[in-house]
MIKEDREN-8764 format. One record per residue (C-alpha): residue number from 1; y, z, x. Coordinates in steps of 0.2 Angstrom, whole numbers, plus 5000, padded with zeros to 4 digits. Each point is the difference from the previous one (the first is absolute). Layout:
<rs>
   i   yy   zz   xx
 NUM    Y    Z    X
...
</rs>
This chain:
<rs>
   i   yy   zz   xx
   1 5338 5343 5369
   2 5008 4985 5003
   3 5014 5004 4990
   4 5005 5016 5010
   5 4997 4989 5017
   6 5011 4986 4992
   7 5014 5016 4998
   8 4995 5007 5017
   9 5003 4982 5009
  10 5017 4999 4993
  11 5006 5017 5005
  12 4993 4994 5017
  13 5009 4983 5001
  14 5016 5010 4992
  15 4998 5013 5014
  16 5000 4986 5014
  17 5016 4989 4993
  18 5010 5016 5000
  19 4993 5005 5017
  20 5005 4983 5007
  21 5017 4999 4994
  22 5007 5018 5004
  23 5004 4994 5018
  24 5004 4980 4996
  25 5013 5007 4987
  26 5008 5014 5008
  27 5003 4990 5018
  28 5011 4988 4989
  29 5012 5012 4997
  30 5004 5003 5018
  31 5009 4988 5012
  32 5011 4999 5015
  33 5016 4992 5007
  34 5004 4989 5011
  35 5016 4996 5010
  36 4996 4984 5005
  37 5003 4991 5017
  38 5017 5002 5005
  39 4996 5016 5007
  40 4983 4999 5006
  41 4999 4986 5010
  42 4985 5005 5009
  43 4991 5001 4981
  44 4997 4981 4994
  45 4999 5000 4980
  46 4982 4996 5002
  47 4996 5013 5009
  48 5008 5012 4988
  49 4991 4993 4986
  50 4985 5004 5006
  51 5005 5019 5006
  52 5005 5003 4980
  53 4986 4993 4994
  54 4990 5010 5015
  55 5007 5015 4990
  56 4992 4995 4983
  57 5016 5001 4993
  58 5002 4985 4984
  59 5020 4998 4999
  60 5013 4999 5014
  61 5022 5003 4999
  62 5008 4986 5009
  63 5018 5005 5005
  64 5004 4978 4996
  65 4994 4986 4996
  66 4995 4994 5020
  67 4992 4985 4997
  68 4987 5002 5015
  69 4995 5017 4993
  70 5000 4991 4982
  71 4987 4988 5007
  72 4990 5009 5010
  73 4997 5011 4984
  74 4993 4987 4992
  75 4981 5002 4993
  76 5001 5015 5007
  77 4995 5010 4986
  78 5013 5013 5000
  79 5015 4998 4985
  80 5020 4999 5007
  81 5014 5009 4997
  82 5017 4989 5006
  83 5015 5012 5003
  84 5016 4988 4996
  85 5012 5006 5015
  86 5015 5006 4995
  87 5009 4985 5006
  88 4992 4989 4988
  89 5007 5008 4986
  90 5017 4993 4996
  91 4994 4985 5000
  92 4986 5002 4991
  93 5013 5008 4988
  94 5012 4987 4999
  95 4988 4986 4991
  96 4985 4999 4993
  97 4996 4982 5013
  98 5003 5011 5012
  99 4985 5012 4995
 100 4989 4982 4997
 101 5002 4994 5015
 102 5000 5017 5010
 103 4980 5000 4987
 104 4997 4983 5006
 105 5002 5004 5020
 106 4992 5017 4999
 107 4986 5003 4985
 108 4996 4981 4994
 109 4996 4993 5020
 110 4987 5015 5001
 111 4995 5005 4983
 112 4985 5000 4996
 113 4990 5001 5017
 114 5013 5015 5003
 115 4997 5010 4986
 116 5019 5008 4997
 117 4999 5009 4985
 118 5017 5010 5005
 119 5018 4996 5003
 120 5012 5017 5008
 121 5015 4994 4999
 122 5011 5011 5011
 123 4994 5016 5008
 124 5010 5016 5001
 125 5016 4991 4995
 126 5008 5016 4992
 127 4998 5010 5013
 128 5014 4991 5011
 129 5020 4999 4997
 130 5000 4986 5010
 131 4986 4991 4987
 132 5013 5005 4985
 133 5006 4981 4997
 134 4981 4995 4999
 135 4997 5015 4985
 136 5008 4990 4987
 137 4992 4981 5004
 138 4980 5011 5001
 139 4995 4998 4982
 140 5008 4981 4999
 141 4990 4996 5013
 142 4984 5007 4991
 143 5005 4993 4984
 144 5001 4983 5008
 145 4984 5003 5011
 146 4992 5003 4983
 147 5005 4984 4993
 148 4996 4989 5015
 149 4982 5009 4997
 150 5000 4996 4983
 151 5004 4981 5002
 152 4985 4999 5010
 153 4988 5011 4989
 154 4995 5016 5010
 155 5011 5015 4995
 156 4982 5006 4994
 157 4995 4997 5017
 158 5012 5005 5011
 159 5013 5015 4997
 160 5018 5001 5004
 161 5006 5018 5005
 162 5011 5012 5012
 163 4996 5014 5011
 164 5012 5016 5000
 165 4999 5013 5013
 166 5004 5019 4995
 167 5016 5002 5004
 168 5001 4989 4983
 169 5000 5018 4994
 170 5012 5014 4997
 171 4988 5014 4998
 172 4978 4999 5002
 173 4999 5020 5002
 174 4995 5004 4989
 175 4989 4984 4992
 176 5004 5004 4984
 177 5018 4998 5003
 178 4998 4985 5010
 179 5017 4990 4996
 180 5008 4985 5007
 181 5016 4999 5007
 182 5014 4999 4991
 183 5008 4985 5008
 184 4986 4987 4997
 185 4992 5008 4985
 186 5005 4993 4986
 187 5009 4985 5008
 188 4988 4993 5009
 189 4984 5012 4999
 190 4996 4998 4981
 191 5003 4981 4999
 192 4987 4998 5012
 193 4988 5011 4993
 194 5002 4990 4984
 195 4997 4984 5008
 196 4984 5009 5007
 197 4992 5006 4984
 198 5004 4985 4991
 199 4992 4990 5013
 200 4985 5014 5001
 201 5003 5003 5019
 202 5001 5013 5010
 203 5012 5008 5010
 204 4996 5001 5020
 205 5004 5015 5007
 206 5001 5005 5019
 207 4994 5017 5001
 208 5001 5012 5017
 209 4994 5017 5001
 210 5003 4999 5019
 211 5017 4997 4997
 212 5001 5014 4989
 213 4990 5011 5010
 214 5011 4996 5015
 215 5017 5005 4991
 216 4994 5015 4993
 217 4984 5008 5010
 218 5004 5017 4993
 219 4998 4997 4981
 220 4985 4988 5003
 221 4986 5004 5009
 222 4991 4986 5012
 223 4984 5003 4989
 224 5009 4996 4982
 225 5007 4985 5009
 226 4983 4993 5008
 227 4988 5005 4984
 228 4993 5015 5007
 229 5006 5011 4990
 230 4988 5015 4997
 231 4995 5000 4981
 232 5014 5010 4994
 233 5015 4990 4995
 234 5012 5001 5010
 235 5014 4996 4989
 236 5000 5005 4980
 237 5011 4993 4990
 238 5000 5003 4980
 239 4982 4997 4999
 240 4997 4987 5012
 241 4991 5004 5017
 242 5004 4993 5014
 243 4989 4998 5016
 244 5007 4987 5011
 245 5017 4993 5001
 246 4998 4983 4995
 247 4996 5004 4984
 248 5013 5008 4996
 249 5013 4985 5007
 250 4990 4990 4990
 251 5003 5012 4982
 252 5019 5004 5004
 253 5000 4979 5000
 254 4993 5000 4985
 255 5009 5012 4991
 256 5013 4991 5008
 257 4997 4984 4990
 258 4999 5009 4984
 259 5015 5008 5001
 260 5006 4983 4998
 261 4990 4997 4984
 262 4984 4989 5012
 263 4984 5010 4999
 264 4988 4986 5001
 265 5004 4993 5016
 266 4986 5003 5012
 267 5003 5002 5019
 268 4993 4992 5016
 269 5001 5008 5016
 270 5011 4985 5008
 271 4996 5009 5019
 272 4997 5017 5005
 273 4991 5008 5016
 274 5004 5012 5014
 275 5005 4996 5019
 276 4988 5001 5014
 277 5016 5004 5011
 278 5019 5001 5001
 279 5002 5015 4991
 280 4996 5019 4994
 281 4984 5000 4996
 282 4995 4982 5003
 283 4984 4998 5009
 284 4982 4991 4998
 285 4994 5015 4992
 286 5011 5003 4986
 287 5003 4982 4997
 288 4980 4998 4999
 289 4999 5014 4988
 290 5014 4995 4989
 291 4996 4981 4996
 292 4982 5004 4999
 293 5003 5014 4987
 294 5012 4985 4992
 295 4984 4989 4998
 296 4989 5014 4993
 297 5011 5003 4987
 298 5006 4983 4995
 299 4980 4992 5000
 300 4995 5018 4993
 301 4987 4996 4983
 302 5006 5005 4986
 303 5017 5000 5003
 304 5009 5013 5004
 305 5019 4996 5000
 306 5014 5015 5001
 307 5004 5014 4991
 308 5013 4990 4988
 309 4988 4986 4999
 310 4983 5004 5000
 311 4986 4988 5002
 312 5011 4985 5001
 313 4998 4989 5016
 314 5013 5000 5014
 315 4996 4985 5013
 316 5009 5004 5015
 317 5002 4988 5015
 318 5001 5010 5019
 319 5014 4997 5011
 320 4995 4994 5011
 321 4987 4986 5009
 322 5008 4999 5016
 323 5014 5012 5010
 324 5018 4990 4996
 325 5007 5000 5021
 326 5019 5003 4990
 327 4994 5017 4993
 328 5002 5015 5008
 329 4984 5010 4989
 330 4985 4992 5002
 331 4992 4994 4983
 332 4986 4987 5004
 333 4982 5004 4999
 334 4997 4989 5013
 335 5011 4996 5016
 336 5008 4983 5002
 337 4986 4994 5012
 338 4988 5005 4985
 339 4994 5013 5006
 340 4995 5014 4986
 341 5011 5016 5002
 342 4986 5010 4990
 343 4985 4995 4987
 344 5006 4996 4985
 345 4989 4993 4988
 346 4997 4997 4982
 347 4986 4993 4994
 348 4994 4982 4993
 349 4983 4995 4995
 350 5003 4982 4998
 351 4989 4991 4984
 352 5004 5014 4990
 353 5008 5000 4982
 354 5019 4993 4999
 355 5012 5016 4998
 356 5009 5004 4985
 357 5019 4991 5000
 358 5014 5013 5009
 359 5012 5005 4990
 360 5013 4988 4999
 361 4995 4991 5011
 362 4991 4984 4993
 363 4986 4995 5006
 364 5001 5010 5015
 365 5013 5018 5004
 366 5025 5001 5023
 367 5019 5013 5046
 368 5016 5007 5003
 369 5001 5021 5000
 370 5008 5007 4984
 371 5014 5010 5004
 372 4996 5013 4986
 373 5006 5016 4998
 374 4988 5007 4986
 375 4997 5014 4997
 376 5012 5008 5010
 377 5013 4997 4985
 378 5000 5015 4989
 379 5005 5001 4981
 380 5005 5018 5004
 381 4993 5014 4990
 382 4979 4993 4994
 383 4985 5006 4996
 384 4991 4993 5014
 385 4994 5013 5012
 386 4999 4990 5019
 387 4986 5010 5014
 388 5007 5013 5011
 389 5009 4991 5013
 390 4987 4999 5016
 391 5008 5008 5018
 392 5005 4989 5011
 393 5000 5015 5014
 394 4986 4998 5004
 395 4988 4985 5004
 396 4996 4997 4981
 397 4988 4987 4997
 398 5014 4994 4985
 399 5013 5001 5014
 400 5010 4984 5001
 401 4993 4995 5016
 402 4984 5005 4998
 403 4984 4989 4992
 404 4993 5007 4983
 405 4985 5008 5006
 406 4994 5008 4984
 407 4985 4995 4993
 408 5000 4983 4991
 409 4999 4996 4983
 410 4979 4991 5000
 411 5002 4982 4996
 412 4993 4989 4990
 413 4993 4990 5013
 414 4993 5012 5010
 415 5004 5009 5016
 416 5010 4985 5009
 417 5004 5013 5014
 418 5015 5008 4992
 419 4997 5015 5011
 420 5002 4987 5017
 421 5013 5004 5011
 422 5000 4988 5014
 423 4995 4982 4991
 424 4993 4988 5013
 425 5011 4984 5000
 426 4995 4983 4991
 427 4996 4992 4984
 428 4985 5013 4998
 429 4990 5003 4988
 430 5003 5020 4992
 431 4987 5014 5003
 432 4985 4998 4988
 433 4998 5011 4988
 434 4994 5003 4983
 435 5004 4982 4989
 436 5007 5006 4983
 437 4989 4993 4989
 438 4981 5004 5011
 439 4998 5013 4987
 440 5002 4988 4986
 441 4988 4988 5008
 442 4988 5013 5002
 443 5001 5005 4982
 444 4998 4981 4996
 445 4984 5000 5010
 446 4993 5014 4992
 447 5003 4994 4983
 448 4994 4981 5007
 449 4982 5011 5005
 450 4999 5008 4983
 451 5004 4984 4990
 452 4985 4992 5011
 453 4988 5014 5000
</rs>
């Protein structure tokens, strides 16, 4: 007898862990970027701290090393990822001083009460002619980044990398044949991704169904784009299914990088999200429904990844905290006086188990728009077979002006009003519903009654 409650009490105690960590682990992979300052005068550093942390997201995207925003972040709990502005880079490319003292000024005068476990140095700097003197100084500057980090003992604690848009590809229609483009594969592309797997980092990658959805609304429906997709596939290509577009950005990137010859570099969602306003299809609604379906999927237990990849994590940070004044769409989930546009939330029980390591990302997992073009490059003749195209006639629900009113995916965390359609202003709280893990608890309560009885 005491030998079967001996077995029964661990069962129970192995039952409670994992019910503990599912949440605690999964939050980890999710975080948000900020913008800084500059632009949101009304939005002290402080202030935004605490809205991110309101959010119960664990890792923010800084667009540069601001040293207020630096030190407001400090024991703050929440892990940083510095992007290294583009202007930086020459000089960071020209001498490896430069890069210590550029360490010194930026990582060493916070580090470790701001815990930056992620440097991103340039963001989107292929997408621009005007940016083609700065393409060849990118992976010096990394290199020598890498160094400076290695004089000081962290590059296992604190990861140098860069973020490409889409339009870093030639073709991502179909995702198999997902292809860099000519110009900047093999010259530039493929050194960097070398650097990236010997280093064991991953590449940050700003991904934009909106975008995508916005250039070509008769090939994607508002539903695929906004991960609620009905549960047929609504693109089939060889024997992949696809049932929401970002998965299928996120393969074509992948097949991308092993066209090259790199099939082991993981990817991190760099910033990703859906306007409020300022556009086709923006609104509260849709925004709501596409960042919370990108939370469910990314905390999801066990892991559910893409097509291409399955069961590998994907962190993903949302762009973005706050609405940027110079931008036309607006991405923040909360307005610049910090107000919340709509009530996104991911969960955090605090005291629970450490997460597992991100991928990549050391000892933790790294806000301006993508200009991507995606999906809407073809590779000519395929095998993928797209949805019919909805009509636009008529007032469509997937009609680019339109919300998404089809039913949504459930989530993981319950209800949270992804039905609403008139959120009240303010940092409030999201509609209660069903916590994800009440039926584990209950389970765990039934077995704690039997074990006792």
């Amino acid at each position: 007898m005491a030998r079967r409650s001996s077995a029964f009490l661990v069962l129970l105690l192995t039952f409670a862990a994992q019910t503990l960590c599912t949440v605690s682990a999964g939050n980890y992979l999710v975080g948000i970027n900020y913008n800084g300052p500059a632009n949101f005068t009304s939005l002290p550093p402080s202030k935004a701290v605490a809205l991110i942390k309101s959010l119960g997201v664990r890792r923010v995207r800084l667009a540069d090393a601001d040293a207020h925003v630096l030190a407001a972040l400090a024991k703050s709990g929440l892990d940083v990822v510095i992007v290294v502005p583009d202007e930086d880079i020459p000089a960071l490319a020209a001498s490896e001083n430069n890069a210590i003292e550029w360490i010194q000024k930026n990582v060493i005068a916070f580090f470790p009460e701001t815990h930056i476990t992620a440097l991103n140095v340039g963001d989107n700097i292929f997408d621009d002619q005007h940016l083609k003197s700065l393409w060849v100084h990118l992976l010096p500057a990394m290199t020598n980044l890498q160094t400076a980090l290695r004089q000081q003992d962290l590059t296992n604690l604190i990861k140098v990398t860069t973020s490409f848009s889409m339009d870093v590809f030639s073709v991502t229609f179909p995702p198999t044949a997902g292809t860099f483009r000519a110009d900047i594969a093999k010259i530039f592309i493929a050194p960097i991704l070398d650097f990236l797997t010997q280093t064991k980092t991953p590449l940050y990658l700003n991904v934009y169904p909106y975008l995508d959805f916005q250039k070509d609304p008769n090939h994607i429906p508002l539903s695929f784009a906004l991960f609620n997709s009905p549960g047929i596939p609504t693109w089939l290509d060889n024997n992949l299914s696809y049932y929401n577009l970002l998965d299928a950005q996120l393969d074509a990137a992948a097949f991308a990088m092993e066209g090259l010859g790199y099939s082991n570099i993981d990817i991190v969602i760099s910033a990703t999200g859906w306007p409020t306003a300022g556009g086709p299809g923006a609104s509260m609604t849709n925004a709501f429904k596409y960042n919370q379906g990108l939370v469910n999927k990314v905390v999801e237990s066990p892991r559910v990844g893409t097509p291409h990849r399955p069961k590998k994590a994907v962190p993903a940070f949302i762009n973005a905290l706050v609405d940027d004044s110079k931008s036309g769409l607006k991405w923040g989930v909360f307005s610049a006086d910090g107000s919340m546009a709509y009530p996104l939330q991911v969960w955090q029980w605090k005291g629970a188990c450490s997460p597992a390591q991100s991928p990549g990302m050391g000892p933790a997992m790294g806000p301006v728009p993508a200009k991507s073009h995606g999906v809407s490059k073809g590779a000519g003749d395929s095998t993928v077979a797209p949805a019919a195209s909805p009509d636009y006639s008529s007032d469509s629900s997937d009609a680019p002006h339109a919300d998404d009113n089809s039913a949504p995916a459930p989530s993981v965390h319950g209800d949270y009003g992804l039905g609403f359609e008139s959120p009240a202003p303010g940092p409030s709280s999201p509609a209660a519903g069903t916590h994800p893990l009440l039926p584990r608890c209950v389970l765990l309560m039934l077995l704690a009654a039997l074990w006792l009885a």
